[in-house]
Structure formats: structure tokens, C-alpha cells
Backbone as numpy.savetxt, mean C-alpha at the origin, in Angstrom:
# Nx Ny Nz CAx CAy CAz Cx Cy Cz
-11.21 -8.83 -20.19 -12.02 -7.63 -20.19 -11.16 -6.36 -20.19
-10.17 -5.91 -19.80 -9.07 -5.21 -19.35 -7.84 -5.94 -18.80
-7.07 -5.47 -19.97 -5.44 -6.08 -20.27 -4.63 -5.72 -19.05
-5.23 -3.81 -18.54 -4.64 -3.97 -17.52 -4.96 -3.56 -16.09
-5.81 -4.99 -15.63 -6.35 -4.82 -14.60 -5.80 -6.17 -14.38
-5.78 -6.52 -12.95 -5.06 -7.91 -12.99 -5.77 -8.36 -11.70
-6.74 -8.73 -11.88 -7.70 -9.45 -11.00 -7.32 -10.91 -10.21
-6.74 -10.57 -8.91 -6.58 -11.39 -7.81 -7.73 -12.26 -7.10
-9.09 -11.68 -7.09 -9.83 -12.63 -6.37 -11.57 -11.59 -6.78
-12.53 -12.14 -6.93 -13.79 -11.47 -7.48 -14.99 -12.63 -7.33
-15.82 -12.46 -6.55 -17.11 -12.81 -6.84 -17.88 -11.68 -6.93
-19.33 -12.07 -5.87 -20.39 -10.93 -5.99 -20.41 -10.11 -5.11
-19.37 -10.07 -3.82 -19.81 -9.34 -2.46 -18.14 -8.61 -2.94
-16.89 -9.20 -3.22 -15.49 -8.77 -3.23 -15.50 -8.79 -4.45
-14.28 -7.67 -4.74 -13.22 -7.69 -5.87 -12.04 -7.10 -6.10
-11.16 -7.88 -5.74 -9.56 -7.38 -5.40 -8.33 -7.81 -6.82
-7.57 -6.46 -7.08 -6.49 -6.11 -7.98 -5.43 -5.47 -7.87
-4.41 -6.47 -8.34 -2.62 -5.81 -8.18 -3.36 -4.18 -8.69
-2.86 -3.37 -7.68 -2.92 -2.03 -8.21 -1.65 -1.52 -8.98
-1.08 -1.22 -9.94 0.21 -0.51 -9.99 0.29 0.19 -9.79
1.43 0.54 -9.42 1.96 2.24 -9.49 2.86 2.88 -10.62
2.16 4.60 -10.96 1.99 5.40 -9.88 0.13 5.79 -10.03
-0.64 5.14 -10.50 -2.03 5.09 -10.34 -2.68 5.09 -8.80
-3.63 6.45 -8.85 -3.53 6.48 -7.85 -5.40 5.55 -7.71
-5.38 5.23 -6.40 -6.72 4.34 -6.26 -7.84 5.05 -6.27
-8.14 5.76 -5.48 -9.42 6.49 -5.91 -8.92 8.38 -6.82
-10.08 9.07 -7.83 -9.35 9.99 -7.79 -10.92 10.98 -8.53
-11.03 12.05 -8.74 -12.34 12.46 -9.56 -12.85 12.04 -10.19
-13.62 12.13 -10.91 -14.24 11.69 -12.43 -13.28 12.82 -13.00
-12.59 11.40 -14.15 -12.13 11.97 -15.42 -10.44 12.38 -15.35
-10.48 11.69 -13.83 -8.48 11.52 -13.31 -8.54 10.00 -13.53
-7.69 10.00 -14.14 -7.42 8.00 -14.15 -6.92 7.56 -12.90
-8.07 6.65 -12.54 -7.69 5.52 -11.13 -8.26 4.29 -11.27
-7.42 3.82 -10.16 -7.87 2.26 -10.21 -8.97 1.99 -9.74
-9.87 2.83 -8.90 -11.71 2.84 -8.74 -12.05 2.91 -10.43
-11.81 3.88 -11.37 -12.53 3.96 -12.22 -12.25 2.37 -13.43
-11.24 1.92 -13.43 -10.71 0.77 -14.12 -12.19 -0.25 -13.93
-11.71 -0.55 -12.48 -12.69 -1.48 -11.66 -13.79 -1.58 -12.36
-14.46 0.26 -12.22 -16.07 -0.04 -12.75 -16.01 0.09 -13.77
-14.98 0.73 -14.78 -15.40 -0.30 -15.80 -15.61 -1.67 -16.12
-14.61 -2.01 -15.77 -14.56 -3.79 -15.71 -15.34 -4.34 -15.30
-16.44 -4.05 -14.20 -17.71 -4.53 -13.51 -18.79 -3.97 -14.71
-18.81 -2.98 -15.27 -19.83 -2.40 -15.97 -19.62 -3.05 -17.41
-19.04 -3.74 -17.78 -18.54 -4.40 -19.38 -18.76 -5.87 -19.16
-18.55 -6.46 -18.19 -18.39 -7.87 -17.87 -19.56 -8.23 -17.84
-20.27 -7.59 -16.83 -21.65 -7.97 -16.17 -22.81 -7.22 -17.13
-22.47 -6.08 -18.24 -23.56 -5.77 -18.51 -24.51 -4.79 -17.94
-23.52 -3.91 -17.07 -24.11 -3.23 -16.00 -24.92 -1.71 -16.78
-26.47 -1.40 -16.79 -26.74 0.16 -17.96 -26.55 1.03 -17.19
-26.67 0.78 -15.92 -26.26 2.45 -14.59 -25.56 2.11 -13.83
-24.92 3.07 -13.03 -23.72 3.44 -12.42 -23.13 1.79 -11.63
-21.90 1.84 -10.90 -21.70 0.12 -10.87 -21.06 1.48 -9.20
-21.75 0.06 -8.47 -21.50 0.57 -6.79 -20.26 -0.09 -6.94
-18.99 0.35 -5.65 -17.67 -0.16 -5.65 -17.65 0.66 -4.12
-17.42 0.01 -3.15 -17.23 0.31 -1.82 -15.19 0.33 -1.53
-14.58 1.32 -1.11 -13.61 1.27 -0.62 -12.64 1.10 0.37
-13.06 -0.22 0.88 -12.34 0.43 2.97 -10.90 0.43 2.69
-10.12 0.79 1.68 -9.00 1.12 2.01 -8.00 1.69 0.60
-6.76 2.08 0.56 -6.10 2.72 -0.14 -4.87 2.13 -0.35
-4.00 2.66 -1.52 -2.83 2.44 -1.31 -1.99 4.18 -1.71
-1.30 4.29 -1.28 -0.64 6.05 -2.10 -0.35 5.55 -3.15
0.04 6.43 -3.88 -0.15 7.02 -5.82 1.48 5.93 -5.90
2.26 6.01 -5.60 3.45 5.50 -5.90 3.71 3.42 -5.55
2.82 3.56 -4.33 2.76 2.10 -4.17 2.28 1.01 -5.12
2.63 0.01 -5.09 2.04 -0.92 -5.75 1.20 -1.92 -4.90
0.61 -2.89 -5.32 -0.01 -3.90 -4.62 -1.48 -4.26 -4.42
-1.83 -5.29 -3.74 -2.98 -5.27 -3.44 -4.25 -4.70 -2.95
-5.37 -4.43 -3.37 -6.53 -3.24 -3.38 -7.82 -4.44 -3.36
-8.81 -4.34 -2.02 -9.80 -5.01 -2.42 -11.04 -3.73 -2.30
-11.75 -4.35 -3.27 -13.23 -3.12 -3.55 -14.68 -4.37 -2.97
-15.64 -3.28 -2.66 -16.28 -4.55 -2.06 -17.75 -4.05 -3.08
-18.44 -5.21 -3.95 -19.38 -4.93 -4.55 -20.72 -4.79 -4.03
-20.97 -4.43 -2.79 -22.35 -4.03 -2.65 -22.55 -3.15 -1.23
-23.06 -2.84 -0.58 -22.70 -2.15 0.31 -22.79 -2.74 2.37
-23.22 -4.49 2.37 -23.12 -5.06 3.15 -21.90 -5.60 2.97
-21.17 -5.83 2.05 -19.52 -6.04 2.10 -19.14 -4.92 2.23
-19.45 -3.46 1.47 -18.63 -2.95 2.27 -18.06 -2.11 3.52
-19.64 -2.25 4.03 -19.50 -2.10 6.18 -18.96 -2.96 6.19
-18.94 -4.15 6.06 -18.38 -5.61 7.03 -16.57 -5.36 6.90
-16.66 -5.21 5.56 -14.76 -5.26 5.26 -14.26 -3.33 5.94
-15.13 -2.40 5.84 -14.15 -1.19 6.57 -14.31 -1.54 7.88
-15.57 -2.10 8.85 -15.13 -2.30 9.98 -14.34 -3.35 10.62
-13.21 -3.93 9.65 -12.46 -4.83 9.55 -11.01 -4.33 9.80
-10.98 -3.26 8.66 -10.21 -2.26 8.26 -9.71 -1.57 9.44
-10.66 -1.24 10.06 -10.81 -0.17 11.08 -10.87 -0.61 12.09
-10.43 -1.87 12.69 -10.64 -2.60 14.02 -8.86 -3.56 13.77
-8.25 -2.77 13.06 -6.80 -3.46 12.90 -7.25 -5.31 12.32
-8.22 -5.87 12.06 -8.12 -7.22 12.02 -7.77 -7.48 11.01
-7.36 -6.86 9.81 -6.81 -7.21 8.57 -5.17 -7.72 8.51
-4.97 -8.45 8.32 -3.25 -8.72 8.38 -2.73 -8.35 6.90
-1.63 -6.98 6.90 -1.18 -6.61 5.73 0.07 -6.94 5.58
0.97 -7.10 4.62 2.22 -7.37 4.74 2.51 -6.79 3.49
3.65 -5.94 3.45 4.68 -5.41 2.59 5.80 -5.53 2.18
6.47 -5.35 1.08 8.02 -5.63 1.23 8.25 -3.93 0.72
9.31 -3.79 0.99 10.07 -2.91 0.80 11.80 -2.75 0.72
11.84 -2.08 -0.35 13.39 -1.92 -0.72 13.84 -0.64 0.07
14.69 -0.75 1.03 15.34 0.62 1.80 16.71 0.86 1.26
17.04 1.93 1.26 18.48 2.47 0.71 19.31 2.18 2.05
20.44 2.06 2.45 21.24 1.00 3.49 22.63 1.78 3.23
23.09 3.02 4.22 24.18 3.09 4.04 25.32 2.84 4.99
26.64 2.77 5.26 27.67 1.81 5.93 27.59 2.73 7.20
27.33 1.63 8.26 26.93 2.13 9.96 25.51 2.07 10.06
24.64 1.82 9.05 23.38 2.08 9.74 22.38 0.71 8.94
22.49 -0.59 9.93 22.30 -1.69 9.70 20.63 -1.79 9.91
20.12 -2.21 9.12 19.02 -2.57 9.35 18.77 -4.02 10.20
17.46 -3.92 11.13 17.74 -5.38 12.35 17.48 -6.30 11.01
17.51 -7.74 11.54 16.86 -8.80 11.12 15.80 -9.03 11.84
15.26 -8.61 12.73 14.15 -8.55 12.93 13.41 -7.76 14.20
12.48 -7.31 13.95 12.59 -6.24 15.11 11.00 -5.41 15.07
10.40 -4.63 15.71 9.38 -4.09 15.83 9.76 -2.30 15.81
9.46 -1.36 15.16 9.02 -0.17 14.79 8.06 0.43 15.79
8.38 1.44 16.54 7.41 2.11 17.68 7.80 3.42 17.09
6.62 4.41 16.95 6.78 5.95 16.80 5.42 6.06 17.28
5.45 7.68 17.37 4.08 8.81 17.50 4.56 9.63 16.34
3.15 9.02 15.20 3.02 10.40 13.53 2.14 11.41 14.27
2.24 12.45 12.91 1.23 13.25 12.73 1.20 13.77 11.74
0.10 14.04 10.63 0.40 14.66 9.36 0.71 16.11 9.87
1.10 16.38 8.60 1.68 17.98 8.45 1.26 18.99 7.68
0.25 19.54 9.12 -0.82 20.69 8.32 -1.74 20.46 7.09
-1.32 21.11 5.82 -2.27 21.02 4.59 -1.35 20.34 3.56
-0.19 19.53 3.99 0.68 18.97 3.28 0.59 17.61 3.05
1.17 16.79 2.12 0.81 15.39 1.90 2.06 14.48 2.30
2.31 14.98 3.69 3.14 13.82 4.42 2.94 14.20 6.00
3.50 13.18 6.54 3.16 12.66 8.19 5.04 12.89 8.49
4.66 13.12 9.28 6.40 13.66 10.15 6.37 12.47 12.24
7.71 12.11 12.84 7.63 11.50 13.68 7.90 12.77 14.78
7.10 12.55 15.82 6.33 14.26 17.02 6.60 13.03 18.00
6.76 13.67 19.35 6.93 13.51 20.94 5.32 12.77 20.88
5.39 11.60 22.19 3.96 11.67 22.08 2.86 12.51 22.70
4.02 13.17 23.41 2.69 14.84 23.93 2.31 15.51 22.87
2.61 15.66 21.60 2.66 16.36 20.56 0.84 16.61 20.56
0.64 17.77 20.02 -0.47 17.50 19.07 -0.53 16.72 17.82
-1.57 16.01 18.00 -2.00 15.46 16.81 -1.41 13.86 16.30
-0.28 13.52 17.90 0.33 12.77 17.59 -0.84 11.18 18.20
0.26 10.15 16.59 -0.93 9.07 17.05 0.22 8.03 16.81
-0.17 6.66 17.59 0.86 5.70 17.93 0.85 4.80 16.68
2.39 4.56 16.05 2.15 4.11 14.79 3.30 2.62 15.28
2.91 1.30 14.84 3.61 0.24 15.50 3.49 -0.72 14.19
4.87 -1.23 13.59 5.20 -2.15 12.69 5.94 -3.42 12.99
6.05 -4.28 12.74 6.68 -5.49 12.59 7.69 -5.73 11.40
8.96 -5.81 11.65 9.85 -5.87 10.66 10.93 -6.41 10.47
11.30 -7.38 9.25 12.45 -8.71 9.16 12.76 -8.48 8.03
14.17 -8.45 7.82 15.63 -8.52 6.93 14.86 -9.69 5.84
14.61 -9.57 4.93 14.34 -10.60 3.84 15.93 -10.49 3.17
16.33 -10.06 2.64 17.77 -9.61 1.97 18.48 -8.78 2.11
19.64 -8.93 1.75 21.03 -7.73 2.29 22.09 -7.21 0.79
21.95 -6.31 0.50 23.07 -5.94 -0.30 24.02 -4.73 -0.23
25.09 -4.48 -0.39 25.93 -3.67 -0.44 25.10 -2.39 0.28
24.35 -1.61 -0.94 23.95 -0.52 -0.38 22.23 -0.67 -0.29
21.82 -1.52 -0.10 20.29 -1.51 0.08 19.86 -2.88 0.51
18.02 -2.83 1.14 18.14 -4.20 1.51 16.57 -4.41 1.51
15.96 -5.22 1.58 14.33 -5.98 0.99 14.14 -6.24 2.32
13.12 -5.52 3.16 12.61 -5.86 4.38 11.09 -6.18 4.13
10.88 -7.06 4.84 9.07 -7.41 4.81 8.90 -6.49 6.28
7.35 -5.90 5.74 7.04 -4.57 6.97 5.13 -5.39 7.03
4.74 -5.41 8.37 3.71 -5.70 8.65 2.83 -4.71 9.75
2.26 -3.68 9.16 1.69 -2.46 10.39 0.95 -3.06 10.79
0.59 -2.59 12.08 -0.35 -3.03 13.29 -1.41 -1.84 13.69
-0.82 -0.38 13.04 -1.58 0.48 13.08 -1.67 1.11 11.27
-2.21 1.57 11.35 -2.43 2.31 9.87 -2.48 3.49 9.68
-1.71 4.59 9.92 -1.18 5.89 9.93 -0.69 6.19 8.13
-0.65 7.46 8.02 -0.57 8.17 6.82 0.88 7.67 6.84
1.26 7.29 5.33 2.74 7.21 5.16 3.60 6.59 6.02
2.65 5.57 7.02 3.76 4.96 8.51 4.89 4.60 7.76
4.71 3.02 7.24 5.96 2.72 6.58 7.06 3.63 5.89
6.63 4.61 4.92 7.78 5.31 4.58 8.55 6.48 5.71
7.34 6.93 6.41 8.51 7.45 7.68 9.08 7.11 8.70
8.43 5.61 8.95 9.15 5.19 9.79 10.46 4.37 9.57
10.71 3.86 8.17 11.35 3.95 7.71 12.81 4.80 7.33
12.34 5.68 6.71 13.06 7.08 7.24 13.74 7.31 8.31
13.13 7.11 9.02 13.09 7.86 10.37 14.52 6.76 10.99
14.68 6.18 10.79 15.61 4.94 11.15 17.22 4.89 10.47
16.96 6.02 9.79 17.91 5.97 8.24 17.78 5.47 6.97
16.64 4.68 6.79 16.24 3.87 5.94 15.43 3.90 5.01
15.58 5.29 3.76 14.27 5.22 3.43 14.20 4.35 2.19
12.75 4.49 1.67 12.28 3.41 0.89 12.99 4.23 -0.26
13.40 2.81 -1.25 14.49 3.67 -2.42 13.19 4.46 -2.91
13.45 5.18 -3.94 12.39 6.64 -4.56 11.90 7.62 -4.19
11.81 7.26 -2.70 10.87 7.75 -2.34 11.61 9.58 -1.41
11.28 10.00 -2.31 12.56 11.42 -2.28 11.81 11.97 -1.56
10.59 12.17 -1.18 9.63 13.02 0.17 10.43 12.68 1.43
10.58 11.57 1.78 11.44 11.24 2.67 12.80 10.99 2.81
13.55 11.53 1.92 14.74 11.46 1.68 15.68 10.75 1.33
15.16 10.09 0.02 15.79 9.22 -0.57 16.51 9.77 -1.66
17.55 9.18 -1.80 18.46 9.77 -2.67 18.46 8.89 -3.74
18.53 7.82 -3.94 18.39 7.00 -5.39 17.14 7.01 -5.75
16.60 6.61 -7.28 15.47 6.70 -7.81 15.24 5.33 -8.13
13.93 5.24 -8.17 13.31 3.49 -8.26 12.69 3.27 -9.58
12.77 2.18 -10.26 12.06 2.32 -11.54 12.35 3.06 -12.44
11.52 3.35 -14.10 12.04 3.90 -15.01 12.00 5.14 -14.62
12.52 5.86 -15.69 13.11 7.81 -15.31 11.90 8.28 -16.22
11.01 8.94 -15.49 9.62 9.77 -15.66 10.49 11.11 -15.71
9.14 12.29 -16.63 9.51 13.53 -16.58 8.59 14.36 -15.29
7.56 13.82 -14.79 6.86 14.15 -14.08 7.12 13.16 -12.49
6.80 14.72 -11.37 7.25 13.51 -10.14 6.03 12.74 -9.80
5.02 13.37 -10.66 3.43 12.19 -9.60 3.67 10.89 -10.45
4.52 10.75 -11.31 4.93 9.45 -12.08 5.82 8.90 -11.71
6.64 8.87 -10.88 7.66 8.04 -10.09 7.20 7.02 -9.25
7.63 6.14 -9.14 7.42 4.65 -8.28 8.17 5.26 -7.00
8.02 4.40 -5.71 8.64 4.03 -4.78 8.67 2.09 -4.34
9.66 1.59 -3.78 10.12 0.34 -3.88 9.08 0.27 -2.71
7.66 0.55 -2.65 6.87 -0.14 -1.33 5.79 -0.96 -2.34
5.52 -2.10 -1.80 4.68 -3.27 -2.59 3.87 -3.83 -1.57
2.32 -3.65 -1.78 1.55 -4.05 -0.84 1.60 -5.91 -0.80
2.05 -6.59 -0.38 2.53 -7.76 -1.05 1.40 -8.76 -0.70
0.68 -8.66 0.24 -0.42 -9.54 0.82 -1.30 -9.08 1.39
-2.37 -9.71 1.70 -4.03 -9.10 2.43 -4.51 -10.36 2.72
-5.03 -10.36 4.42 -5.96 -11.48 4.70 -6.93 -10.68 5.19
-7.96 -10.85 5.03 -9.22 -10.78 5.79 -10.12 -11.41 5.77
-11.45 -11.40 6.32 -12.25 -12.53 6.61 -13.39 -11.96 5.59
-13.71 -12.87 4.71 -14.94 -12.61 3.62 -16.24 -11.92 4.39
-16.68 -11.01 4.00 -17.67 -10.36 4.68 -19.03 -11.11 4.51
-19.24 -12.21 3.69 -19.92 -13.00 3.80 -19.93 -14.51 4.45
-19.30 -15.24 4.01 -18.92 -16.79 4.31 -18.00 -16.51 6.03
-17.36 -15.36 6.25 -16.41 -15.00 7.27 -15.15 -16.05 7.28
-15.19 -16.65 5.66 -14.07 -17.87 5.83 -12.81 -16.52 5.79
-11.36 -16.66 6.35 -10.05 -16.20 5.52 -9.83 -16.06 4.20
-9.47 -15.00 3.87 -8.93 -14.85 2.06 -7.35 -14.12 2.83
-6.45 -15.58 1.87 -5.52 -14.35 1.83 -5.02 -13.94 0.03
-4.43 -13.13 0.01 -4.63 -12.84 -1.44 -3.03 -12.28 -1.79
-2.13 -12.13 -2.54 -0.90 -12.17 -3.30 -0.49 -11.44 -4.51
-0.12 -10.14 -4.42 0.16 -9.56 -5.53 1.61 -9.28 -6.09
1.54 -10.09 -7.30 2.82 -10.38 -7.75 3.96 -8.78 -8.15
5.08 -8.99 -7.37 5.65 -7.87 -7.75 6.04 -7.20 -8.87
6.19 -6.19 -9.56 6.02 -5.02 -10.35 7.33 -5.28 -11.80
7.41 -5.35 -12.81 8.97 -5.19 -13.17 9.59 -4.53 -13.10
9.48 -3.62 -12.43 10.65 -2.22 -11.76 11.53 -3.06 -10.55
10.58 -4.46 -10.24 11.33 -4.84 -8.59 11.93 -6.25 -9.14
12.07 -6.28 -10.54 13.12 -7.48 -11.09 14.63 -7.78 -9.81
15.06 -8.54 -9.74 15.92 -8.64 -8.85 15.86 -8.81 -7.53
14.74 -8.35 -7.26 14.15 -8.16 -5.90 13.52 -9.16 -5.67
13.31 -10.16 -6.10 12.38 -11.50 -5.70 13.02 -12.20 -4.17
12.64 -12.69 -3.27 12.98 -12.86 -1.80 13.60 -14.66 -1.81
């Protein structure tokens, strides 16, 4: 139906797709996103003559890649945001960090900060936890690979804060290669003339949650990007 939509898992209540990047997931009418892909693809397949419902409990940023589930009716999609929103979803990421000499990334280890976004700007900064506005952001994180100057960590949040992974990341010395908001100095992927077209090495790599119908487990697998050739674990 669409060459490039790459449909991971779909009946009548779910429907989940490798998102690429730098597409961003939801965006206006008449900005290309991966909401609008979707309904097409629901509206061509099925035959749909008016508008095609697509429920969102969640996102990925414009640069990420990975897994995105949409929920087709609107009792999936209360069941899956208050899923979302009660931490019970288990997410897992990989990520490529830039790694320079003295500043070792663990093999395995847990991530504690207090974020807070920043004002009318489109990033989250790490604040005291007296701070205003500050909120407790907590990851899980293991050494998948090691190289010279960079290294493939699998990242699993426990909270879901704006940009956690890439600043907490950061914040460690470590940022995700591309990702130049946070101070990365190498570039990821092909060389764009525009920056909302740049990749960053974060890959939503997995999603479990419990079917908002059957309540059986789905876990679901989105195959990594060819920008992350080499990078296989």
C-alpha cells in the first residue's frame, strides 16, 4: 500500500511503524508526518470515504528513528495512553554516543537527573531538584559496544521527560553522535543542507505493551536505519 511505511504489527484496535527519521510523527495538515502516512494507508487499504481516526499516546522527536504505535479507535486509544502514562510500557533504545579518552562510559549502570524544559525553546536542560520546573528523569543503561571514539549503549527510561535520553546523555559527556543541540560534535548519517533534516544515532529499538484489547503482551522490533550500518550489536 505504501513503499514507505513499514508496518510492524496492525489489526483493528493497533497499528504500529518503524518511523524514520528526520519525519516528524505528528505535524499540521499539509507538513509531512508519519500520522498523515498512517491515514493514508488506513484510508486506501480499508476503503475508508471520511476522515480515518488514529489515536496517539506517544511520540518520537523529528530526528529519532524507531518504533510508533497509533491506536485505531478510540477505546484503544485511552487504554494504550493510560499505559503510556502510568510508566507500564517497557521502551528500549540503542544509541550511538560520541566517547572521548577519560570519559568511559559504565557497562552498566542507572542514569538519575532532575530536567526541565527551557522556557519557549525546544530542549530540556539538567536543574537542582529544588529547581523550578524540575522533574525526576531515571534510565537504565548497558555498554552494548566499544570503539575507539564512540560506543552503542542500549538506554531503557523509566520516566519519560522531554529529550531525557539525549541530555542525559550529554550530561555525562556522552552525547548522542548528531545530535549538535546537545553538543555533539560529529554528524550522523548523510550530509543534509537543512538542520530539521539531520538524523541523530537514537533508535527507538523496542515497545512492549499490553494490547488494549486481548491485554495479552506485544513486544514489537524496529529494524535499524541504514545510516546505523555497522552498528548492528
Amino acid at each position: 500500500m505504501d513503499s514507505d511505511l513499514h508496518i510492524l504489527f496492525e489489526d483493528n484496535h493497533v497499528l504500529a511503524v518503524a518511523k524514520p527519521a528526520p519525519l516528524l510523527t505528528q505535524a499540521p495538515p499539509h507538513v509531512p508526518s508519519l500520522e498523515a502516512r498512517v491515514k493514508d494507508y488506513v484510508k486506501r487499504k480499508y476503503n475508508k470515504p471520511g476522515n480515518v481516526y488514529l489515536g496517539i499516546p506517544h511520540r518520537l522527536d523529528r530526528p529519532v528513528s524507531g518504533v510508533v504505535v497509533f491506536a485505531r479507535n478510540t477505546k484503544a486509544a485511552q487504554r494504550l495512553a493510560e499505559q503510556f502514562q502510568s510508566r507500564q510500557v517497557e521502551k528500549v533504545y540503542w544509541a550511538v554516543v560520541e566517547v572521548v579518552p577519560g570519559v568511559e562510559p559504565p557497562e552498566e549502570g542507572v542514569w538519575e537527573d532532575w530536567l526541565r524544559k527551557v522556557g519557549d525553546e525546544s530542549r530540556a536542560e539538567v536543574v537542582e531538584e529544588t529547581a523550578d520546573g524540575a522533574k525526576r528523569a531515571e534510565t537504565a543503561v548497558r555498554c552494548l559496544r566499544r570503539c575507539e571514539d564512540a560506543a552503542l549503549l542500549e538506554l531503557r527510561p523509566r520516566t519519560g521527560r522531554m529529550h531525557q535520553l539525549r541530555v542525559q546523555a550529554a550530561r555525562r559527556g556522552w552525547p548522542v553522535l548528531g545530535d549538535a543541540l546537545y553538543g555533539a560534535s560529529r554528524s550522523f548519517g548523510p550530509d543534509v543542507s537543512e538542520s530539521r533534516d539531520r538524523l541523530i544515532a537514537l533508535h527507538a529499538q523496542a515497545l512492549t505493551f499490553l494490547h488494549p484489547i486481548s491485554y495479552e503482551p506485544v513486544t514489537l522490533t524496529a529494524p535499524l536505519p541504514d545510516a546505523w550500518a555497522g552498528w548492528e550489536a
